[in-house]
N, C-alpha and C positions, 0 to 999 in steps of 0.2 A: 504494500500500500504506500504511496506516496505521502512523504510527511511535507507537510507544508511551512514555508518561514515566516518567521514574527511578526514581519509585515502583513503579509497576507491573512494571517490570523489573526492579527488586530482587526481589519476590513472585515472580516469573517464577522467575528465579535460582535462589534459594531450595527450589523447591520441584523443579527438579530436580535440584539436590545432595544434598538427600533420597528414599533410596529407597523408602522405605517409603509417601514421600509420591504416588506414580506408582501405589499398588496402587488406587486411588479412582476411579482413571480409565482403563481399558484402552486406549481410542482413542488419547489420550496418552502413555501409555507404550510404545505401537506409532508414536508418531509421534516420540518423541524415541527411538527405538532405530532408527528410521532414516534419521532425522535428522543422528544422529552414528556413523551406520555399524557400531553397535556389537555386528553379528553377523559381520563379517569382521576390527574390532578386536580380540576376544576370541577369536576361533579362531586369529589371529598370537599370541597375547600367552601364550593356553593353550598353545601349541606351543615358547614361546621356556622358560614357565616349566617344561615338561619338559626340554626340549635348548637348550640356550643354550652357541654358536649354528646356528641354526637349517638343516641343507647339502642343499642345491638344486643338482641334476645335471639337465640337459637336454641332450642328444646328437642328433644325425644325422650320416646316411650318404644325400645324393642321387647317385643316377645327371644325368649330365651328354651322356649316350650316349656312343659308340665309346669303352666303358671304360675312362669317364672320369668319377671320383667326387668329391663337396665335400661335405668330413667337418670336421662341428665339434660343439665341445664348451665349455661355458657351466658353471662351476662358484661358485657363488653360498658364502657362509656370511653370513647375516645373524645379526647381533650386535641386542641391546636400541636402539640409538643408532646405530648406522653398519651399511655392508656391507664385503664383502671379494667383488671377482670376477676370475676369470683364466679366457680364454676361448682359445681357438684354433679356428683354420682353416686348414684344408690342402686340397690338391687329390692332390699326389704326393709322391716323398719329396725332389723337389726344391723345392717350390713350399710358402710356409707361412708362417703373418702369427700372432701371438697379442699378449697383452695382459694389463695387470693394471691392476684399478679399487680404488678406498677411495670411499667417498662416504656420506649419509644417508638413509634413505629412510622411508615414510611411506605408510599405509594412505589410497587416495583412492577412493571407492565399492569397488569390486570386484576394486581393481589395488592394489598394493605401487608406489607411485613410487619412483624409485631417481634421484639428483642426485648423479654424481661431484664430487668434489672433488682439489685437487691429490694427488699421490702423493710419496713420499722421493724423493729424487735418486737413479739407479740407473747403477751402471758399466756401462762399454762391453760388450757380449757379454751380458748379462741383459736378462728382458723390461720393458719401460718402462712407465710407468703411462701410465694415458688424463689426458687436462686435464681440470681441472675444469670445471663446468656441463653436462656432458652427463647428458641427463636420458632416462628410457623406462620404462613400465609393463607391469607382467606382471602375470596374472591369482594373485587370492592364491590361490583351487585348485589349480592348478598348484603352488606353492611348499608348501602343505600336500601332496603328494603325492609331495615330494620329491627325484621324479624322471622324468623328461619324455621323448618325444623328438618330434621332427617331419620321421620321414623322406620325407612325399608333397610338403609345400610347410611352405618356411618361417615360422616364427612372426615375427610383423611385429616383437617389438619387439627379433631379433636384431638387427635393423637398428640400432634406437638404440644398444642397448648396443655395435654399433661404430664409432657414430658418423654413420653414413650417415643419409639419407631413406629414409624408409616408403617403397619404387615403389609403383605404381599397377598395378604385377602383380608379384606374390611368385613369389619362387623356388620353381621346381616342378620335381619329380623325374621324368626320363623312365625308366619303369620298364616292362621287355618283358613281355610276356604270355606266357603258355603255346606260343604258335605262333611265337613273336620279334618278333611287331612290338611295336613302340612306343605308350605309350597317350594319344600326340597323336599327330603329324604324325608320317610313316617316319623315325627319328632317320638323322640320312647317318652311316653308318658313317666317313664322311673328314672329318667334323665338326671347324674348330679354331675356338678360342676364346683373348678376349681379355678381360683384365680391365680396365673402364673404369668407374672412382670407387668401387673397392674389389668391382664385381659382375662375374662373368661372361657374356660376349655372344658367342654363334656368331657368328662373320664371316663377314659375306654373301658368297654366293658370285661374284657381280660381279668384289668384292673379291679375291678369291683367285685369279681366274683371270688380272687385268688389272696384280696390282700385287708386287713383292716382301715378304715375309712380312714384312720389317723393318718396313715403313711400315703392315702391317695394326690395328696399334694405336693410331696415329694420325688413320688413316681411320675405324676406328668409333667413335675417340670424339665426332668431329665428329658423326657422325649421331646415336650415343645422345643426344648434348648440343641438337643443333638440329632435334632428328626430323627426320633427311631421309631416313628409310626403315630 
């Protein structure tokens, strides 16, 4: 690629710090407005200078089968400069993980990058913030529309915002059909599951007939970890 000299790059400069200067040249003005993203900049920027800040609600409710649910909820407010998230997950009224983020974040083509950063110190019995550097992208549509949900399969980038990897198969809702079945595989109505690096996994059935419930947690996570089935 051809690098250009100082001169010429000052004229460069110049001419698109002027607007007026881009009416002379359509092709250009179509290349530097996509250039610097500047139709999903302006639709954040027009949205913040009505409501600032800007509140972003995305929800689910998966079936897990034998009446068994994973319900979360992702409550975003983005500020001009920073965000604000606190999100939860539950299964039942025993079982349930939530969180609270602060970080910066930053229009990157199509997505809102989001970069936690440290949180206050929080007493014992209140929810904790996330560490900083965790980073994940959501689509700006979605945050212009300021309210989501994703109850067939997970949005990938729930995943980042709790810290996890992206799998290589998203969380899918097994949801019955009009006649009861299942719309993958017959869900086993005796279905248990364990949770291994923050996701849930049916325990094979091998497993459950051959070993006590205690150690079934242990057991799949070896396999999730080493794929061994």
């Amino acid at each position: 690629m051809t690098e250009l000299n100082e001169a010429a790059l000052e004229r460069i400069v110049e001419f698109i710090r002027e607007p007026q200067a881009r009416l002379c040249c359509v092709s250009w003005a179509a290349h530097i407005w996509t250039s610097l993203q500047l139709e999903y900049r302006v639709q954040i920027r027009q949205l913040l200078h009505e409501q600032n800040p800007i509140m972003y609600h995305h929800c689910a409710v998966r079936s897990m089968g034998a009446d068994f649910e994973e319900c979360v909820a992702f409550q975003f407010e983005f500020h001009k400069d920073h965000y604000h998230l606190q999100w939860s997950r539950s299964f039942d009224a025993w079982s349930a993980d939530n969180e609270r983020q602060v970080g910066n974040w930053e229009v990157v083509g199509s997505n809102v990058k989001c970069i936690s950063k440290a949180g206050p110190e929080t007493k014992e019995g209140f929810v904790r913030f996330a560490p900083s550097g965790r980073d994940f992208e959501l689509p700006v549509k979605n945050i212009l529309m300021q309210q989501t949900t994703a109850d067939d399969v997970a949005a990938p980038w729930e995943y980042g915002a709790r810290g996890l990897q992206i799998p290589e198969v998203l969380q899918v809702s097994l949801k019955e059909d009009p006649a009861g079945h299942s719309n993958t595989a017959q869900a086993d109505r005796d279905a248990r599951f364990v949770e291994v690096d923050g996701e849930l996994y049916q325990v094979a059935s091998d497993i459950q007939k051959i070993y006590p419930e205690d150690q079934w947690e242990r057991l799949m996570t070896c396999r999730v970890r080493f794929g061994l089935g």
